[in-house]
Backbone as a ProteinNet text record, in pm:
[ID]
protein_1_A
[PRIMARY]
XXXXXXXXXXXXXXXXXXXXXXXXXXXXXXXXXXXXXXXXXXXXXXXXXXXXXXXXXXXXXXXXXXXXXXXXXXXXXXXXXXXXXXXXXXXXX
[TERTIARY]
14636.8	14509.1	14465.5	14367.2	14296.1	14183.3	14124	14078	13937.6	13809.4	13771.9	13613.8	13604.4	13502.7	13407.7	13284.4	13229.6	13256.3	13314.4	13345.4	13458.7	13588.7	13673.9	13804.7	13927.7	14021.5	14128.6	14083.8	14112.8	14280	14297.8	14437.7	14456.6	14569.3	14622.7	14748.6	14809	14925.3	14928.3	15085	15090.1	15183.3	15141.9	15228.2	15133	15075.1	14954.3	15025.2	14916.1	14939.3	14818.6	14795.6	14675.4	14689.3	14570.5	14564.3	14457.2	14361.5	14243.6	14174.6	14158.1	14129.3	14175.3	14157.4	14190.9	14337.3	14338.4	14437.6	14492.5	14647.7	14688.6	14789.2	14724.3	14826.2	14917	15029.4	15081.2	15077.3	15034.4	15046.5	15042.4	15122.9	15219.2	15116.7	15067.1	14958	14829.3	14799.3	14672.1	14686.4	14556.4	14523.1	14495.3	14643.7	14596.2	14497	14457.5	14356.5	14196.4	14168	14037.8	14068.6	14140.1	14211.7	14165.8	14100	14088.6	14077.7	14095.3	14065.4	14010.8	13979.8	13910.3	13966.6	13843.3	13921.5	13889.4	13810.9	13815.7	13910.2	13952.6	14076.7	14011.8	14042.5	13959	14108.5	14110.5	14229	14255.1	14324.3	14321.9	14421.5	14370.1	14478.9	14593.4	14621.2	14749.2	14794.2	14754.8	14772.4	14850.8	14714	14751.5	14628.5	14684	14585.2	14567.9	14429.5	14428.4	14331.9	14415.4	14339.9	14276.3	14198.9	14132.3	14099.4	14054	14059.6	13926	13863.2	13773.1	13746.9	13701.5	13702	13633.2	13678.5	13582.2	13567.6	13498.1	13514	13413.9	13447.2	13382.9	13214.1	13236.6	13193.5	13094.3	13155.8	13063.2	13159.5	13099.2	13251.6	13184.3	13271.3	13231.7	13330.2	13281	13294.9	13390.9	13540.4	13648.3	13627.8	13604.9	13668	13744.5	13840	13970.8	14066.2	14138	14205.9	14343.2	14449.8	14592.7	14636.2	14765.8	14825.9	14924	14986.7	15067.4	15156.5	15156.1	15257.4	15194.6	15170.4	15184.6	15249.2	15190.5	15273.1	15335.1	15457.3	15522.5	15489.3	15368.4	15313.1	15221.8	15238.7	15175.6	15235.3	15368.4	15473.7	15452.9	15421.1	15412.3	15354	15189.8	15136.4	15168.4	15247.2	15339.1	15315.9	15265.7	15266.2	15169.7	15050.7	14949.9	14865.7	14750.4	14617.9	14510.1	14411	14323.7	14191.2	14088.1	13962.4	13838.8	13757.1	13614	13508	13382.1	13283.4	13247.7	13174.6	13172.8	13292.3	13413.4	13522.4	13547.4	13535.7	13555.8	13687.1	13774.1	13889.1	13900.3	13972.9	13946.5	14133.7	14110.5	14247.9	14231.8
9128.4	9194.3	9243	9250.5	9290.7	9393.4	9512	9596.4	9605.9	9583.6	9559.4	9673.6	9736.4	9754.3	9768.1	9787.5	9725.5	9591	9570.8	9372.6	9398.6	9516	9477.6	9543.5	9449.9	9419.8	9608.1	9688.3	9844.7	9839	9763.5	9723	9583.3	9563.6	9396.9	9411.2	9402.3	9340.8	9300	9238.3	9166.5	9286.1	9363.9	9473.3	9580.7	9549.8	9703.8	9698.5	9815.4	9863.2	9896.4	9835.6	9877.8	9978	10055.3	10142.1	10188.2	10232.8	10214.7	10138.4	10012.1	9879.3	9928.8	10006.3	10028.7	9993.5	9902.2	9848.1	9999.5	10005.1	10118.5	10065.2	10034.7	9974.1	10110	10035.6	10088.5	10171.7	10305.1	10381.6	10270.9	10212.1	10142.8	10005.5	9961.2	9842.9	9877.3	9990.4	10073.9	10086.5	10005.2	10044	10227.2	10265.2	10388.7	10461.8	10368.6	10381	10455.9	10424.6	10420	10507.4	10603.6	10721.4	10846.7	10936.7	11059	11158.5	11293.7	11400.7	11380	11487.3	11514.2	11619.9	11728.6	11897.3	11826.1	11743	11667.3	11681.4	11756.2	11770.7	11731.7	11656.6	11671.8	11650.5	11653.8	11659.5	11531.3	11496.6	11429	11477.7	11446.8	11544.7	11450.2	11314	11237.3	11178.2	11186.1	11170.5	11274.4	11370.5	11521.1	11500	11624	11635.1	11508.3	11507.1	11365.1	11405.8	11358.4	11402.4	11253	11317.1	11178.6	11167.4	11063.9	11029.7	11021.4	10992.7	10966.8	10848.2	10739.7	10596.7	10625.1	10551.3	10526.9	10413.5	10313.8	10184.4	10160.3	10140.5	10071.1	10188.2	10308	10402.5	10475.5	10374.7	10449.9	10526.6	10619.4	10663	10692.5	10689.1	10630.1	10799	10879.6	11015.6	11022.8	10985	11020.3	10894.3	10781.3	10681.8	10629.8	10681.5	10643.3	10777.4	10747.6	10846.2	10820.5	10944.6	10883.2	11041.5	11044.6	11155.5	11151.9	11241.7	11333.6	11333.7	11403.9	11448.5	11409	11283.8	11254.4	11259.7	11291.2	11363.1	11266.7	11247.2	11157.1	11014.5	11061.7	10942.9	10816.9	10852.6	10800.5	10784.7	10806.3	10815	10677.6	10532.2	10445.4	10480.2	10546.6	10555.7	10648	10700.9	10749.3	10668.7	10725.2	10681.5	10548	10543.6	10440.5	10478.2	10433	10425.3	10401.3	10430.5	10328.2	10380.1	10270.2	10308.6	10257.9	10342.2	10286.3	10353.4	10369.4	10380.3	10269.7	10145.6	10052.5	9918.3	9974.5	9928	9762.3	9661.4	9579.9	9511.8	9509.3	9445.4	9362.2	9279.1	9121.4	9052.2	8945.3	8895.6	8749.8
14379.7	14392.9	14255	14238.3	14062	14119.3	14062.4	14099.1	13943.7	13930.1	13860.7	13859.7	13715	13751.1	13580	13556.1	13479	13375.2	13441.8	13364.1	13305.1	13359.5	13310.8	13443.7	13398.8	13503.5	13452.2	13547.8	13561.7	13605	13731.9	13799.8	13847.6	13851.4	13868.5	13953.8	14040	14117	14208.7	14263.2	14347	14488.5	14465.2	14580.3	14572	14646.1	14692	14858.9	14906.7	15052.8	15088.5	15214.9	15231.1	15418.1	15329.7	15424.7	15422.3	15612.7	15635.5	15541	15562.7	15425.7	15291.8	15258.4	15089.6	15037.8	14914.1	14842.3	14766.2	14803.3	14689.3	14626.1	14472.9	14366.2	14289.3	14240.3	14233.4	14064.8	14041.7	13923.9	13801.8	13796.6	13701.8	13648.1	13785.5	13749.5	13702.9	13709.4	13663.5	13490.8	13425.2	13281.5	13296.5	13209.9	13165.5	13060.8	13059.4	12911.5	12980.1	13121.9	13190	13296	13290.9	13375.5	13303.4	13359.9	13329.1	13420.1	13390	13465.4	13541.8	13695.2	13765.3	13837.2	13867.5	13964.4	14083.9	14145.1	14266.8	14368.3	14510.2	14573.5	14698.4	14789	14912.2	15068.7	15148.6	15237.3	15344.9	15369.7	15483.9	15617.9	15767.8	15810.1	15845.5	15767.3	15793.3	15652.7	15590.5	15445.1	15389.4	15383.3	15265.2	15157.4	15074	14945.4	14868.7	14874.1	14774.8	14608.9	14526.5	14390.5	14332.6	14264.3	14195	14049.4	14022.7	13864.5	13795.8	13713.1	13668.9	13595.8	13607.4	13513.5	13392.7	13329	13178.2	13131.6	13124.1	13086.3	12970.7	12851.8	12731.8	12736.9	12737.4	12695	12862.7	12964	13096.1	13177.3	13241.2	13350.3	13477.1	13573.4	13738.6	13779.6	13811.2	13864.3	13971.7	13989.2	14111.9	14151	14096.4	14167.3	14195.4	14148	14190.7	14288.7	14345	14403.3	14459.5	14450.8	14509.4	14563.2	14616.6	14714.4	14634.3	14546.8	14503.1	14560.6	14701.4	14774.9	14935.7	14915.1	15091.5	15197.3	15336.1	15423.4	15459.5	15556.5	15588.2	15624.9	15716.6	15787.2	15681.3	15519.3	15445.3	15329.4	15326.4	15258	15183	15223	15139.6	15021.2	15032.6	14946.3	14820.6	14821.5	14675.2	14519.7	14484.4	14353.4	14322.6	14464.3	14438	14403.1	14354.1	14316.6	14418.7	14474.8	14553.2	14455.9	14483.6	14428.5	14560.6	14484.9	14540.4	14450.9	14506.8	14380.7	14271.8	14362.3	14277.3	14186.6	14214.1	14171.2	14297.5	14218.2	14351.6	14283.3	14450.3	14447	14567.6	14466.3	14511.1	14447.2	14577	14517.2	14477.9
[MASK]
+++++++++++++++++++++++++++++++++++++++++++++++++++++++++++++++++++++++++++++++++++++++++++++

């Protein structure tokens, strides 16, 4: 799966998880270069706290489009240490 957004390739692998449709790659496949801050916290009640990122790509940035769970509750335990996006970000395999 490749995760792409203003004309350039943000995440790339071959082991995501998907959950309610969304691809969650893993930390590791994510260009850290296009990762930034965000106070963004919002909840889920089978997930948990989910924090998010801020993109920056070749001088634009896309406001929490990205987002992952820290400390997911059991029932979402895969998603540890993934990434998912939306906000324009299209992923495609």
């Amino acid at each position: 799966m490749r995760a792409t957004w203003n004309d350039k390739v943000i995440a790339e692998s071959d082991d995501t998880v998907v959950v309610e449709g969304n691809h969650y790659f893993p930390l590791e496949s994510v260009d850290p270069t296009v990762l930034g801050p965000s106070a963004k916290h919002t909840s889920c009640p089978w997930k948990g706290q989910a924090s998010y990122y801020t993109l920056t790509v070749d001088g634009r940035t896309n406001p929490e489009a990205a987002w992952f769970y820290a400390e997911p509750k059991a029932a979402a335990s895969q998603i540890r240490g993934r990434v998912a996006f939306w906000r324009g970000v299209t992923v495609t395999d």
